[in-house]
N, C-alpha and C positions, 0 to 999 in steps of 0.2 A: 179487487185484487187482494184487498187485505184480509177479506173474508177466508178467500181461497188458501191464503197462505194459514186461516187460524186454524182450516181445518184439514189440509196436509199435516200441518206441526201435531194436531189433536192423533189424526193417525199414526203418526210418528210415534207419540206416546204410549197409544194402547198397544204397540208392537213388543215384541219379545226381544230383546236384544239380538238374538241369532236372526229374527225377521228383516230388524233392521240394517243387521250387515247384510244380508242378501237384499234388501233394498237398494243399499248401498252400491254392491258389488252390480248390481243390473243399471244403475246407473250410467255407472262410472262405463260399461260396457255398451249401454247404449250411445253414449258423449263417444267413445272410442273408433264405433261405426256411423255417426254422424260426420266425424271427422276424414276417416277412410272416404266415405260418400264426396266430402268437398273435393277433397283431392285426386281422385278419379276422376270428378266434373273439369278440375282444372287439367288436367293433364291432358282430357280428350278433346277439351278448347283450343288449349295451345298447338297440337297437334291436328288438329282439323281447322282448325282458324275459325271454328264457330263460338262465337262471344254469345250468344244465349243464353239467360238465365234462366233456362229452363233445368231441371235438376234431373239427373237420370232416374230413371222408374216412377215419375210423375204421373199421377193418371189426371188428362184434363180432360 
């Protein structure tokens, strides 16, 4: 893990500033639609009464 993060942080460094805002920005927009994703799960839960941790658009 520690690895992993030295060589995230390394990439981080060789970025341009404007890269790393838009790293930034696709982050923070991915965490946004992860969040959206939870909340749609719960809501289609409570609503159907299925408690499954299964996540919607899962491929098993």
């Amino acid at each position: 893990m520690a690895q992993r993060m030295a060589n995230a942080q390394a990439m981080l460094n060789s970025m341009t500033p404007e890269q790393r805002e838009q790293m930034r920005q696709l982050s923070e927009k991915l965490l946004e639609d992860m969040d959206l994703r939870w909340q749609m799960d719960q809501t289609i839960a409570k609503t159907t009464g299925n408690v499954s941790t299964k996540r919607l658009g899962s491929v098993t």
